[in-house]
N, C-alpha and C positions, 0 to 999 in steps of 0.2 A: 203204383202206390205201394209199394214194398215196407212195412212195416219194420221196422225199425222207425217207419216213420214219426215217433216219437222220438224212439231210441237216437234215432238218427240224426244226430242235429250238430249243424256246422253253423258258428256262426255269422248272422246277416247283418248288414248297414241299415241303418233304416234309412229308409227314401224318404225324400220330402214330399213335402205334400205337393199336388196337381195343382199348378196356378191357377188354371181355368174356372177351378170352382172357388166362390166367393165368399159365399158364406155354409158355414158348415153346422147341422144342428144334431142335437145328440143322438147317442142310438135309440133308436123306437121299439120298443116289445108293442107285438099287435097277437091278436088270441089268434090266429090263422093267416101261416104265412101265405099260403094260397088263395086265402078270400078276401078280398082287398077290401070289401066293407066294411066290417067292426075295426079294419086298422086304420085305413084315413077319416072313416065317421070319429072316433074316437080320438085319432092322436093330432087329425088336423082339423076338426069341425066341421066340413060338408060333405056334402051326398056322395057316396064314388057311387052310383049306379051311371051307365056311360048316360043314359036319355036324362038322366035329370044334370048332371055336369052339361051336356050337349044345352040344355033349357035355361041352364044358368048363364050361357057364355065360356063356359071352363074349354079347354082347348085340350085331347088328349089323347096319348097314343099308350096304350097298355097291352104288352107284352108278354106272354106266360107259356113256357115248353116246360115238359115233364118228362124224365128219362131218356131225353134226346140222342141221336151219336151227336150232336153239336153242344150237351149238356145243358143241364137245368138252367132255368133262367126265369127272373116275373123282374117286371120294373113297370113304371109307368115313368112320363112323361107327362108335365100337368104346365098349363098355361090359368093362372086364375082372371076374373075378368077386373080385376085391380090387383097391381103389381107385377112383378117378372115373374119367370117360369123355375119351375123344381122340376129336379127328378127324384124318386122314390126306389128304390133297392130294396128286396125282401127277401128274407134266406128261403129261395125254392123250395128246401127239405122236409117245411111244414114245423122247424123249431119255431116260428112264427117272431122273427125279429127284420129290423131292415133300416135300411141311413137315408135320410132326408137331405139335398143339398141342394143350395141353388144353382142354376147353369144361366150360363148367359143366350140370348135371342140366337146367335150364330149355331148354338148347341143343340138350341130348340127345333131349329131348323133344318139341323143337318139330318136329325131323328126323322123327322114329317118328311124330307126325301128320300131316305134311303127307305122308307114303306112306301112312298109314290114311284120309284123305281120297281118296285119287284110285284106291284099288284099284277102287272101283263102276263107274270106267270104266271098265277092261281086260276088262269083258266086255260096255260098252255094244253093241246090236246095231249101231247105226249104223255103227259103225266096218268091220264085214263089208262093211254094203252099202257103203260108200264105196270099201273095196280090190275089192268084185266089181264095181262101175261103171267103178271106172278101168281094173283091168285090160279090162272090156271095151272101152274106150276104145282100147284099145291101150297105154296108159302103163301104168309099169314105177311101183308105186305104192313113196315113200320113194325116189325114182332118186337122194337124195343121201344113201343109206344112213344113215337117221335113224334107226339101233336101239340103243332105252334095255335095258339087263339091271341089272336088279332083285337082288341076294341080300340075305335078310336073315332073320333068326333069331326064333323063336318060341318060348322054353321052351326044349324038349330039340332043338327041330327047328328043319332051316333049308328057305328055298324059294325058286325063282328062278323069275322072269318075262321074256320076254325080248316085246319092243313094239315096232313101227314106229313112232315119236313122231308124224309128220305124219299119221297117222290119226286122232287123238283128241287135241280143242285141249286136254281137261286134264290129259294128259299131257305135251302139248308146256311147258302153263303150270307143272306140278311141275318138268320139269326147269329150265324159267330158274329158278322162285325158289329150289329146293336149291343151285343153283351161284350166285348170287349170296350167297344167306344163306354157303355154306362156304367162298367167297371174304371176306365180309368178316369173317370170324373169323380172318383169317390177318394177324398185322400187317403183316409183306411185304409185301402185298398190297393194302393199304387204300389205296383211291382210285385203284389202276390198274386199267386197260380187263383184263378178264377171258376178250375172245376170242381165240382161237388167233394168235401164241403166248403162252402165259401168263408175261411176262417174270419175273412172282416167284416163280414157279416155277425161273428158268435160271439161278439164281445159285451163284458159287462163292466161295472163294476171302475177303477181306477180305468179310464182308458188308458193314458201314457204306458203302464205297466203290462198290458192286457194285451196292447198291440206288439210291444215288445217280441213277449215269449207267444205271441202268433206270427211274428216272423221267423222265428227261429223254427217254429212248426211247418212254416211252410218251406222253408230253404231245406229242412229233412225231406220234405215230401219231395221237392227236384234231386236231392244228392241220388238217395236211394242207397243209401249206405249205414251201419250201425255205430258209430267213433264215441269213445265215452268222452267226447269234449263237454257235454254240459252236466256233466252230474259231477255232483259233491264230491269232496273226499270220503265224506259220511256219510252219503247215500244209503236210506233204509229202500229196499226191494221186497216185498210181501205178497206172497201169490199164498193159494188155498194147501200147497203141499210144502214152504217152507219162506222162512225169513231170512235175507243176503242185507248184511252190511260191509259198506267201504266199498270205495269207487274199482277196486280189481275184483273182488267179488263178483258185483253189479255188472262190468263188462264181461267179465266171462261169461257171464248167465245170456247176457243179450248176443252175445258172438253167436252161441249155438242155439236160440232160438229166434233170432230175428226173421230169419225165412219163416217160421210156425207163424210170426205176425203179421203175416200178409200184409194187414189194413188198419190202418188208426183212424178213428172216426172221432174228433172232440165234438162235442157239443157243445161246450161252453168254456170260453177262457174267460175267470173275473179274477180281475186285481181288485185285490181286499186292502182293508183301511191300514192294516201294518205292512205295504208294500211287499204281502207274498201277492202270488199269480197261482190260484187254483185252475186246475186244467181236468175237466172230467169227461166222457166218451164213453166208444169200445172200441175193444183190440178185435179184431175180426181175422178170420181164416179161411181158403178154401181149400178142402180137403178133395180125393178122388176116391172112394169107396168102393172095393170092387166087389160085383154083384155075384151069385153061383153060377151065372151064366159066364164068367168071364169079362163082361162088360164092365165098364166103372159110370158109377154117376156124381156127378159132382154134389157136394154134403159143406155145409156153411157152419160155421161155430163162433160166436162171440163171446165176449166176456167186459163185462164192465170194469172199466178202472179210473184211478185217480191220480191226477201227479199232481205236488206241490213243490214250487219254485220261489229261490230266492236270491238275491242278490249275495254274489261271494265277495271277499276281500278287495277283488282286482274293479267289483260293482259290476258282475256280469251275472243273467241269472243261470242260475243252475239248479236242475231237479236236487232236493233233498229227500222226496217221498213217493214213491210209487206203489198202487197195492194193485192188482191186479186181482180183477175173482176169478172164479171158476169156470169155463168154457164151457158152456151150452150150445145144443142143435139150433137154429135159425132159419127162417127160412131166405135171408138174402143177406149178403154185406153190409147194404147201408139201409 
C-alpha cells in the first residue's frame, strides 16, 4: 500500500453491480463495528444475541477475525424465521458502518457449507502440536492475533468457536473464501480490493458520487504509483510548512514524497449535496530509527488529511483540495 495511494490515482470503470444480490438497502452506521448488538438491535429490530435469534427461529452464521494474515473481516449471515435470508457487512476497523443485502437460498447455503466443511479441522491434533512446538520455540503462536470466532445457530441452539487462524491452513482457507464470497455479493463492493480498509464499506453521504472517487481510491491502492492524472489544474496542496498551487507544483511535490507516504488510511468518503466528494483519513509512514546500539527500530507517523473532489470540465472527478497536517509519532499504521 504505497502511498501515493491517494496521490496515486489512475482512472477506474465502475463495475456493475453483482446480479446475485437482489435487493440492496442503504449503508448502515451502527455505534460498534465489532459489537453486532446495538447495530442489528437498532438498525434492524431484533435480538442479535446468537441464544435468543437461535430461540426465535433466526438462522445464523456470524463471522468475525481481527488482524488476521487472511485480513479483517465480521459479517453475518441471517436467515429470519419469515421471509429470505440477508447478509450484513461491517467495517472490521471499529469505524462502526456496514451494508445490508439480501442473498438468495443458494447463497445462504453455500455459507452453512463452507463452515460444515471445515468444522473437522478445529479439532485436527496437528493443530496442538504446531501451538506446543512453537510455543516451545519460544514464539508467541498467531503473534498477529489471527483469531477467527465462529457463532452460529442450530435448531433451537446457538454455538461459538473461537481459533487461532494460522494454526490450521483450512481455517486460514474458509476465512479468505467466506470473505471474498460476502464481499462480492455486496454491489458497493464489486471489483474493489477487500483488505483493510474496506473502502465500500466508508461511504456516506451521495452514494453514486462517494463510490465514484472510492474507485479511483482503490485502483491507486493496486497501481502503486504517484501520476497527477486526477488533480486540478488548480490544485490547492497545504501541509503545516507551506502552501502549492497548480497541478505541476502539486506533482512535483508528490514525485518526491510519495515514498515518505507509505499509507493512506480514508475513513470516510461522503458525497456532499453540491456533488463535491470529501475524502478524510491519515497519510501514514514507517520509519526505521536507528538506536546508539546500531540497531534500528521501526517508528510509525501519521498525519491527518483532507481531500476534496470535484467534477472537471471533461465530468471526471479530480482532487481540488488537499491539506495535509502535521506528522506525529503513533503507535501503529492503521
Amino acid at each position: 500500500m504505497k502511498a501515493g495511494m491517494i496521490a496515486v490515482l489512475a482512472l477506474l470503470a465502475v463495475i456493475a453491480p453483482n446480479a446475485n444480490a437482489s435487493t440492496v438497502k442503504p449503508i448502515i452506521d451502527c455505534s460498534a463495528a465489532l459489537n453486532t448488538t446495538p447495530c442489528v438491535a437498532e438498525s434492524f429490530g431484533i435480538q442479535s444475541d446468537p441464544d435468543a435469534l437461535a430461540a426465535k427461529g433466526y438462522g445464523l452464521l456470524r463471522v468475525t477475525t481481527r488482524f488476521g494474515i487472511y485480513g479483517d473481516l465480521a459479517f453475518e449471515v441471517v436467515w429470519p424465521p419469515e421471509g429470505g435470508p440477508w447478509l450484513f457487512v461491517r467495517d472490521p476497523s471499529g469505524i462502526g458502518r456496514g451494508q445490508r443485502v439480501a442473498i438468495t437460498r443458494a447463497d445462504y447455503d453455500w455459507f452453512e457449507k463452507a463452515w460444515a466443511d471445515v468444522q473437522p479441522a478445529l479439532t485436527d491434533p496437528n493443530a496442538a502440536q504446531v501451538k506446543s512446538a512453537v510455543e516451545k520455540a519460544g514464539w508467541t503462536p498467531c503473534a498477529d492475533s489471527s483469531r477467527l470466532q465462529v457463532d452460529w445457530t442450530v435448531g433451537e441452539k446457538s454455538s461459538q468457536t473461537i481459533i487461532d487462524v494460522c494454526l490450521v491452513k483450512k481455517v486460514g482457507e474458509f476465512v479468505a473464501n467466506v470473505g471474498d464470497r460476502a464481499y462480492s455479493l455486496l454491489p458497493l463492493c464489486s471489483g474493489m480490493l477487500t483488505e483493510p480498509p474496506p473502502l465500500c464499506l466508508r461511504l456516506s453521504g451521495n452514494e453514486a458520487d462517494a463510490v465514484e472517487v472510492a474507485r479511483l481510491l482503490d485502483n491507486a491502492e493496486r497501481t502503486n504509483t504517484c501520476p497527477a492524472s486526477v488533480l486540478s489544474d488548480q490544485v490547492h496542496l497545504i501541509t503545516k510548512e507551506m502552501t502549492l498551487q497548480g497541478k505541476s507544483a502539486v506533482a512535483s511535490w508528490l514525485a518526491k514524497n510519495c515514498e515518505a507516504m507509505a499509507y493512506a488510511v480514508p475513513d470516510d468518503v461522503a458525497g456532499m449535496v453540491d456533488s463535491t466528494v470529501l475524502v478524510t483519513g491519515r497519510e501514514a509512514a514507517m520509519i526505521y530509527k536507528k538506536l546508539p546500539d546500531g540497531s534500528y527500530q521501526d517508528q510509525f507517523k501519521a498525519a491527518q488529511f483532507s481531500q476534496t473532489w470535484r467534477r472537471n470540465d471533461a465530468g471526471k472527478f479530480v482532487i481540488t483540495s488537499w491539506k495535509i497536517g502535521p506528522f506525529v509519532e503513533v503507535n501503529s499504521l492503521f
